[in-house]
C-alpha positions in Angstrom: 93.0 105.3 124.4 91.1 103.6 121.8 88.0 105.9 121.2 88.9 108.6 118.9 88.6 112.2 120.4 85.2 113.9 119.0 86.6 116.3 116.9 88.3 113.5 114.6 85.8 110.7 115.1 84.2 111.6 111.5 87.5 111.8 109.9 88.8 108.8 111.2 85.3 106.8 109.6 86.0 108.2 106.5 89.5 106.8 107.1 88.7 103.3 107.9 86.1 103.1 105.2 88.3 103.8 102.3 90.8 101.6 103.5 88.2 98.5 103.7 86.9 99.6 100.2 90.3 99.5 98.1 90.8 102.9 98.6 94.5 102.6 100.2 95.8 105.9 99.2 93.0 108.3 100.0 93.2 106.4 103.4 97.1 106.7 104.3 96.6 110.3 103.7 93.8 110.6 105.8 95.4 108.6 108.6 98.7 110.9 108.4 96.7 113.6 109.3 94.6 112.2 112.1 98.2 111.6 113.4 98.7 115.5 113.2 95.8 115.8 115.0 95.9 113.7 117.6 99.5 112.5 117.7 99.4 110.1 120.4 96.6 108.3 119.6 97.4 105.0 118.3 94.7 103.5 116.0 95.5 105.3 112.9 99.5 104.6 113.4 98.3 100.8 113.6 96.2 100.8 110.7 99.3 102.4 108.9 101.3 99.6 110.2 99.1 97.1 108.9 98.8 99.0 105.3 102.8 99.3 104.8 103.0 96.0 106.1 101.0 94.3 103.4 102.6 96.7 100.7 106.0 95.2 101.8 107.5 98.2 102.9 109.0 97.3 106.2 110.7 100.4 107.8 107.5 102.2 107.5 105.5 99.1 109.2 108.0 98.8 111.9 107.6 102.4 112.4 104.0 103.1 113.0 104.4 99.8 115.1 106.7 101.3 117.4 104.5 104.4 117.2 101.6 102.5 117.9 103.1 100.6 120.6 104.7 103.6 122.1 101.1 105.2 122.4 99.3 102.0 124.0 98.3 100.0 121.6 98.4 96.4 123.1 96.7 94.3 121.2 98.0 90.9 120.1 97.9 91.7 116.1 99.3 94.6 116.7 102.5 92.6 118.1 102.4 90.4 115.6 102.5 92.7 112.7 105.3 94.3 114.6 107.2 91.2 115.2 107.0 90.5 111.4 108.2 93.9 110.4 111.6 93.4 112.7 111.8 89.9 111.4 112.0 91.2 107.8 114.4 94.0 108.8 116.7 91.5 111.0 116.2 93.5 114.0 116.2 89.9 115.8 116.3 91.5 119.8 112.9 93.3 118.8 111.5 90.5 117.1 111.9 88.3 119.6 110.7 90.6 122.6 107.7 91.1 120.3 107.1 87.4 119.9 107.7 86.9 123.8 104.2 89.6 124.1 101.8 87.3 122.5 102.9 83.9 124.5 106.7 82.9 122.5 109.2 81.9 124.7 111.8 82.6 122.6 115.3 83.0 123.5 117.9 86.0 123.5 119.5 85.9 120.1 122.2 88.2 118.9 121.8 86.5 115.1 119.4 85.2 112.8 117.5 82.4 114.7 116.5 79.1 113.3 114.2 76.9 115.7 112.7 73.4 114.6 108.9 74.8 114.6 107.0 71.2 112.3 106.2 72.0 108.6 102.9 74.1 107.8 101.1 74.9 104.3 101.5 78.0 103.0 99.8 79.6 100.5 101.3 80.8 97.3 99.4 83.3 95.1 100.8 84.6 91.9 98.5 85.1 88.5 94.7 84.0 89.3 95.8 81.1 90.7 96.8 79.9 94.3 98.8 76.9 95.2 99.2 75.2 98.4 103.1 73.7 99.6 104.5 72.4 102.5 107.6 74.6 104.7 109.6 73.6 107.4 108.9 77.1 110.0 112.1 77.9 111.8 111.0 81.0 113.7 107.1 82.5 113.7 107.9 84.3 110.7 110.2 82.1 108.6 110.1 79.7 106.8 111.9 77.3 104.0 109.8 75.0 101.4 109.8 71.7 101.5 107.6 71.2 98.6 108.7 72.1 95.3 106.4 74.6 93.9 104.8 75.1 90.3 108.1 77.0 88.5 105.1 79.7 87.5 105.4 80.4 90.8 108.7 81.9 91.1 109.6 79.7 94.0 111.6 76.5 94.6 112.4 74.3 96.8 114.5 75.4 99.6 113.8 79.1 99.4 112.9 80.9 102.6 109.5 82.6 103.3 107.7 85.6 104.8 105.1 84.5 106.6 101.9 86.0 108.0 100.6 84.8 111.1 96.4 85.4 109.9 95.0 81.9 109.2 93.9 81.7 105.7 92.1 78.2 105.2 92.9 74.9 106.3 94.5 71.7 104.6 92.7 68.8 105.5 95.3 65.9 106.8 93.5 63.0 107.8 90.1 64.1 108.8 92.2 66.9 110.8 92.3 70.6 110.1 96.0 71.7 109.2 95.7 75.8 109.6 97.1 77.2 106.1 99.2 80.8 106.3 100.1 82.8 103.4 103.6 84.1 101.9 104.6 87.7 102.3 107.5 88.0 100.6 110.8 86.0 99.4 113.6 86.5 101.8 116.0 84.1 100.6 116.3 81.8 97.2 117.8 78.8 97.3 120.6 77.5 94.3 118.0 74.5 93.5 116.8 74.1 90.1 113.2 72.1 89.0 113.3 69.5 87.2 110.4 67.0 85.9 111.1 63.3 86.0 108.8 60.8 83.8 108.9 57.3 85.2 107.3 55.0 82.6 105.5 52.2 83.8 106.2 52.9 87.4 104.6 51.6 90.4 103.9 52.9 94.1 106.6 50.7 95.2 109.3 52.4 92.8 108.1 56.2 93.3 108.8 55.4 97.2 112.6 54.0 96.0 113.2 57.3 94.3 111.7 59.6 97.1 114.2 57.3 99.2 117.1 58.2 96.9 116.5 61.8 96.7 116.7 62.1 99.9 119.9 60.2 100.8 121.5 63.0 97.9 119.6 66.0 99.6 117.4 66.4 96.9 113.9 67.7 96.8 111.3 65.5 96.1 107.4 66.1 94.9 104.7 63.6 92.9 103.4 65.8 90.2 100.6 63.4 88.8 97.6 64.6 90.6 98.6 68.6 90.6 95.6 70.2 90.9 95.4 74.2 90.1 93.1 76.4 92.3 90.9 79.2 90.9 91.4 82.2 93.3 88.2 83.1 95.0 87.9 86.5 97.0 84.4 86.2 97.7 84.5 83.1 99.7 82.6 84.1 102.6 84.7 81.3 105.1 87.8 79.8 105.0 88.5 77.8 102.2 89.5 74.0 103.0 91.7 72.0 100.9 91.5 68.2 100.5 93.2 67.4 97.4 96.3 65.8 98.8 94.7 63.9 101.3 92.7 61.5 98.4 94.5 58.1 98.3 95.1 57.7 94.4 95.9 54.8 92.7 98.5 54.7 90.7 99.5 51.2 89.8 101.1 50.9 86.2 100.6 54.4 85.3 103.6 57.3 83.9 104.2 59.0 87.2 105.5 62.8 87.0 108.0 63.3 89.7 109.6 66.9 90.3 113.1 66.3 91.7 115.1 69.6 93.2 118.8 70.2 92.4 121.2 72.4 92.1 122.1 70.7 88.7 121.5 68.2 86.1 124.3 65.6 87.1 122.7 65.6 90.1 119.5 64.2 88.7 121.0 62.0 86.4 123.1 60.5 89.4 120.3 59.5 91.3 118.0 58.6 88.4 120.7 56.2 86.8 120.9 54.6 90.6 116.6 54.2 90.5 116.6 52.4 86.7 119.1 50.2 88.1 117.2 49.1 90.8 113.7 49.3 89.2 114.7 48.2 85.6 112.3 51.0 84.3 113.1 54.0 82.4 112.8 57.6 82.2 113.3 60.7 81.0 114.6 64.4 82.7 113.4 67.5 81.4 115.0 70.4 83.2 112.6 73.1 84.1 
């Protein structure tokens, strides 16, 4: 049942009003002992859920989810948050049942899975600052960037992702509304290192050439020269939209900053030697 019995209903507010203030301690307690009270009434296990799941701490998500669940909770966030909780505790039977619930068809695995699900933006946060990269989604709470990320950031390319399923803003991809979902946690780094290339004097036509060359080595592959860093705004009162990386910039005879992804400096050098060849321009490597 969803309405709380009378007795608790005022306790319960309290509860739910602390939590949406801040107050996330004073909360949990509260909601432990409405569970005392009325132990098979779901809401306060799923607000628990939710709570440990956005503090990281995945046994306790995953078990007021199943607590919730056990009690009747049905609701499609409820599913998901439990779905996510599994994932990041590679109980991969219970994740994919719960991902089957709200409309996945996935498949009995016995293993990690690893589907082909597009590239999505997702949102990093770290400091004050936000920044938006691309990751290729291999199940609906994975994924592995594609992008190489700002090395503030603490992430590189090729490292595998957390994901949330709650839409956060949108990038804007020609005219078209690309949903944008945030990182929960790192689950795996990758051995890539950052490194910044400057191409002097460098044309579209020769950025394209070293994008091409990069990826015949397996390298990753990102034009620094029109980063743009994004204040953090928690009032917004909609979804933020991001446009920066759908403006067509010219960038005809200018020094073009291009981050290249390896796992080491010969790497770099071996594809960057193969470019001046080609282009007859020079450059310079600075290793992040």
């Amino acid at each position: 049942m969803e309405v709380a019995p009378l007795h608790i209903q005022p306790l319960f507010k309290k509860a739910v009003a602390l939590d949406r203030q801040g107050d996330v301690y004073t909360a949990v307690k509260i909601y432990k002992k409405l569970i005392k009270l009325a132990p098979n009434w779901y809401p306060p296990y799923q607000y628990l859920s939710s709570i440990y799941k956005y503090h990281n701490d995945w046994k306790a998500a995953f078990h007021y989810g199943q607590r919730a669940i056990e009690n009747g909770a049905n609701k499609e966030d409820m599913w998901r948050n439990f779905a996510i909780a599994a994932t990041a505790l590679k109980k991969w039977q219970v994740a994919r049942s719960a991902w089957n619930k709200v409309g996945f068809q996935l498949k009995e695995v016995t293993k990690a899975p690893e589907f082909d699900m597009g590239m999505i933006p997702i949102r990093l946060r770290y400091d004050n600052f936000q920044e938006i990269i691309w990751a290729k989604q291999i199940d609906p709470a994975r994924a592995i960037i594609e992008s190489i990320p700002d090395p503030v950031s603490d992430r590189n390319y090729g490292d595998m992702l957390l994901i949330d399923f709650k839409i956060t803003g949108y990038r804007i991809i020609k005219g078209k509304k690309v949903p944008v979902y945030d990182e929960l946690e790192l689950i795996k780094r990758s051995y890539h290192r950052t490194f910044l290339v400057f191409l002097y004097d460098s044309q579209q036509n020769e950025t394209n050439l070293l994008d091409r060359l990069c990826w015949n080595e397996d390298l990753g592959f990102d034009n620094w020269s029109h980063l743009n860093e994004l204040q953090l705004n928690k009032k917004l009162t909609r979804l933020p939209e991001y446009y920066n990386e759908d403006l067509d910039f010219d960038i005809e005879g200018e020094d073009i900053r291009i981050a290249v992804a390896a796992e080491k400096m010969a790497d770099v050098e071996k594809v960057m030697q193969a470019w001046a060849a080609i282009s007859l321009k020079e450059y310079e490597i600075w290793g992040l």
